[in-house]
C-alpha positions as CSV (number, residue, x, y, z in Angstrom):
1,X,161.9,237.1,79.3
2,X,161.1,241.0,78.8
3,X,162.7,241.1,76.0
4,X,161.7,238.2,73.9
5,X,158.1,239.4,74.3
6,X,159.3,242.6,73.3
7,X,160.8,240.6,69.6
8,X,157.6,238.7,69.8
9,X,155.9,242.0,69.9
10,X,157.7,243.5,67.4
11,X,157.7,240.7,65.4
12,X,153.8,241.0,65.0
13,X,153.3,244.4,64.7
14,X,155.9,244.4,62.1
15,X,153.6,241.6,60.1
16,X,150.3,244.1,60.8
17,X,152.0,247.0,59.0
18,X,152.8,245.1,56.1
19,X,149.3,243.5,56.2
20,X,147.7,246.8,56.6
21,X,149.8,248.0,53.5
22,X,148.2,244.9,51.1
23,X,144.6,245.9,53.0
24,X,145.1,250.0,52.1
25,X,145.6,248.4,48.7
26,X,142.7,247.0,47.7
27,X,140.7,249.8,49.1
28,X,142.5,251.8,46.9
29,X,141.6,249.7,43.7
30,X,138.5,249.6,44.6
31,X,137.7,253.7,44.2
32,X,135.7,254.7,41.6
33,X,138.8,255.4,39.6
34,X,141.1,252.4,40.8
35,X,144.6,253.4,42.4
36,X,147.0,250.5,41.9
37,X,150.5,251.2,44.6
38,X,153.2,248.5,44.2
39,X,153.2,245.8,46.4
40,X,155.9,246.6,49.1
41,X,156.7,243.0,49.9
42,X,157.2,241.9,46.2
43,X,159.5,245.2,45.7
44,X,161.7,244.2,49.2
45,X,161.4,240.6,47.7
46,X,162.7,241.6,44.2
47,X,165.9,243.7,45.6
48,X,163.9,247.0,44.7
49,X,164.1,250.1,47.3
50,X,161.3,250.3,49.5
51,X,161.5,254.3,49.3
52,X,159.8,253.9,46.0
53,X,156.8,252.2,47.1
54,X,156.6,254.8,50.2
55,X,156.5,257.7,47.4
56,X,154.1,256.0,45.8
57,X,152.1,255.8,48.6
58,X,152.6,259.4,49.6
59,X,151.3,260.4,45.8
60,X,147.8,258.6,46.6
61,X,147.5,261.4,49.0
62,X,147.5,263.9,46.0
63,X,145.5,261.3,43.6
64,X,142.3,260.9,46.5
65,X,141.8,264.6,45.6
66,X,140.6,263.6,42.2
67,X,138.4,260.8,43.6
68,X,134.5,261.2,42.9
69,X,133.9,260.4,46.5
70,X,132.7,262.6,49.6
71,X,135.1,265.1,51.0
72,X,134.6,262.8,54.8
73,X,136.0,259.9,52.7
74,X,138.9,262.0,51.2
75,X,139.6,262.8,54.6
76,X,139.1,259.5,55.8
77,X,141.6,258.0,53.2
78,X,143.7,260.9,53.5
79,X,143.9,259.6,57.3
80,X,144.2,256.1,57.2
81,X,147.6,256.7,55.1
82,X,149.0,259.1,57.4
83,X,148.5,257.1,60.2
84,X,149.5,253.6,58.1
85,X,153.3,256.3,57.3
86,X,153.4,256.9,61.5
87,X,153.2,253.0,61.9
88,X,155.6,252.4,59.4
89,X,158.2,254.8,60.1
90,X,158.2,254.0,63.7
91,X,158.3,250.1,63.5
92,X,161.6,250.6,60.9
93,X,162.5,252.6,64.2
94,X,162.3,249.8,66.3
95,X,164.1,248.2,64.2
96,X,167.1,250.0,64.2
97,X,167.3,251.2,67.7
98,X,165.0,248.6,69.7
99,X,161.7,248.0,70.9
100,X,161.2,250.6,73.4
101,X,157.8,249.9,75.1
102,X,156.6,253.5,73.8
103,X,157.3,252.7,70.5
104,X,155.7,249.4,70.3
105,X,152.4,251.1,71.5
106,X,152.5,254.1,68.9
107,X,152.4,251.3,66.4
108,X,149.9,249.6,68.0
109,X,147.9,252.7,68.3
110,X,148.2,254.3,64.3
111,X,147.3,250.4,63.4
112,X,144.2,250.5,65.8
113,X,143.1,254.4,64.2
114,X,143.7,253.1,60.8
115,X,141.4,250.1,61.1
116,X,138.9,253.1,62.5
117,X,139.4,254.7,58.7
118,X,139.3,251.5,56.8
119,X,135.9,250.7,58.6
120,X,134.5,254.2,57.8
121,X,135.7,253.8,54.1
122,X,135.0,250.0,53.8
123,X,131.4,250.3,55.7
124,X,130.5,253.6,52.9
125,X,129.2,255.4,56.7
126,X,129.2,259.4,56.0
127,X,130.2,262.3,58.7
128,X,128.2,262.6,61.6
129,X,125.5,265.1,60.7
130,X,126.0,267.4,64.2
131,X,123.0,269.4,63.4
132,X,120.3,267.4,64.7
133,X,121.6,267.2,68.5
């Protein structure tokens, strides 16, 4: 039983990261200067190597730089990436050497910060001003 809701587990947070990817995505085209990324399921569907897309990916890290947006959104975007690369890399560890418990909540827990980001970014808030406590 343990260990089908373990796959059942998996199997979900599997289908968040690769739902998170296609929602990083469209924040990303919507910048002020658009960043398009390849879509990682049509590249896996079209026998292409997912290490491209990840590259890709990492590059928008350099690209945000450019963006005319506030240095707490940079940050913000900056990350929401890093912690969508933590989710990703540890789910394809799951894959290959099983759904430890631990791992299963790291995923769970860089998918949970990076909906944090995309709400910062996607609501426009700004840093915290600390000054007026």
């Amino acid at each position: 039983m343990a260990d089908h809701d373990s796959r059942e587990r998996y199997l979900a947070l599997a289908e968040a990261v690769i739902g998170a990817f296609a929602y990083i995505a469209s924040l990303l085209e919507d910048l002020p200067i658009p960043v398009i990324i390849p879509d990682i399921v049509q590249v896996a569907d079209d026998g292409g190597d997912p290490t491209d897309v990840l590259l890709a990916l990492n590059r928008v890290r350099a690209v945000i730089e450019d963006e005319p947006i506030s240095e707490f959104h940079r940050r913000a975007f900056e990350h929401m990436l890093l912690d969508w690369f933590a989710a990703y890399e540890i789910i394809t560890l799951v894959k290959i050497a099983g759904p430890a418990p631990w791992r299963l909540d790291v995923v769970e827990f860089a998918l949970n910060r990076l909906v944090t980001w995309a709400e910062v970014i996607e609501n426009d808030e700004e840093e915290p001003d600390d000054s007026q406590s």
